[in-house]
N, C-alpha and C positions, 0 to 999 in steps of 0.2 A: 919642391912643389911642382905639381905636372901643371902643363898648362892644357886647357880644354878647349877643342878642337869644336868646330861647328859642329852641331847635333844632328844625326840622322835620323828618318824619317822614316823608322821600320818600316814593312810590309805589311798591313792588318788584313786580317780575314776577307777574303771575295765574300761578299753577302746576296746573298739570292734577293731576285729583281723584286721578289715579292717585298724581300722584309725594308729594301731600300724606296718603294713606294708607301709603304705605312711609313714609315716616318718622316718621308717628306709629305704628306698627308696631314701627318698629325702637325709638324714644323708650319706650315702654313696657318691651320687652324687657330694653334695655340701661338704664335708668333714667337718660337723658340727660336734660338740662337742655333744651328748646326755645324759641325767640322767634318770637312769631305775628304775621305781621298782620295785620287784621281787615277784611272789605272794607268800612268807613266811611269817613266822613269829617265832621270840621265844620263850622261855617258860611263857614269859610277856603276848607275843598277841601283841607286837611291832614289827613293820616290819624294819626288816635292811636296814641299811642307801643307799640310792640310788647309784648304779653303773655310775660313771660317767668319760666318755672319748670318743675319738673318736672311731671308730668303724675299727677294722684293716682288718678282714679279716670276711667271713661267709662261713656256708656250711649250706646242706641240713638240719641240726637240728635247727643250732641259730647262733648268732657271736658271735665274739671278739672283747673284751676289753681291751688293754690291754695284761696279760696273763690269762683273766678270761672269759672263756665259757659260753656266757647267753643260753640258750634255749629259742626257742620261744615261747612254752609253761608255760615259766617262765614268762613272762613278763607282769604286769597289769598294767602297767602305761608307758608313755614315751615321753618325751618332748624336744623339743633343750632344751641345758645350756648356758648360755650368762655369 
């Protein structure tokens, strides 16, 4: 039996700013649940695990998650969480 190693965090599609404002748009409206990813990475080249909750509050840089500040400069991926 192998044993399974901590899961990595592929790389999802850069999404254009536009289509990542419709849906923090819609996520706000509709108070959907979203998972971000964030364009970093660690000393791997593995991207940290997706931010995922609903969105409480935003200002002119990015929102909240939570107690954790995305930028919207951060953000290359973004999709409802079901």
């Amino acid at each position: 039996m192998l044993a399974l190693s901590k899961q990595t965090n592929f790389q999802k599609s850069r999404m254009r700013t536009t289509e990542i404002y419709y849906i923090l748009h819609e996520a706000i409206q509709t108070n959907k649940k979203v998972a971000i990813q964030i364009e970093a990475v660690d000393g791997n080249g593995s991207y940290q695990e997706d931010i995922i909750g609903s969105i409480k509050k935003s200002d002119s840089l990015g929102i909240y998650i939570k107690n954790q500040k995305v930028h919207y400069d951060e953000i290359r991926n973004i999709q409802f969480y079901t």
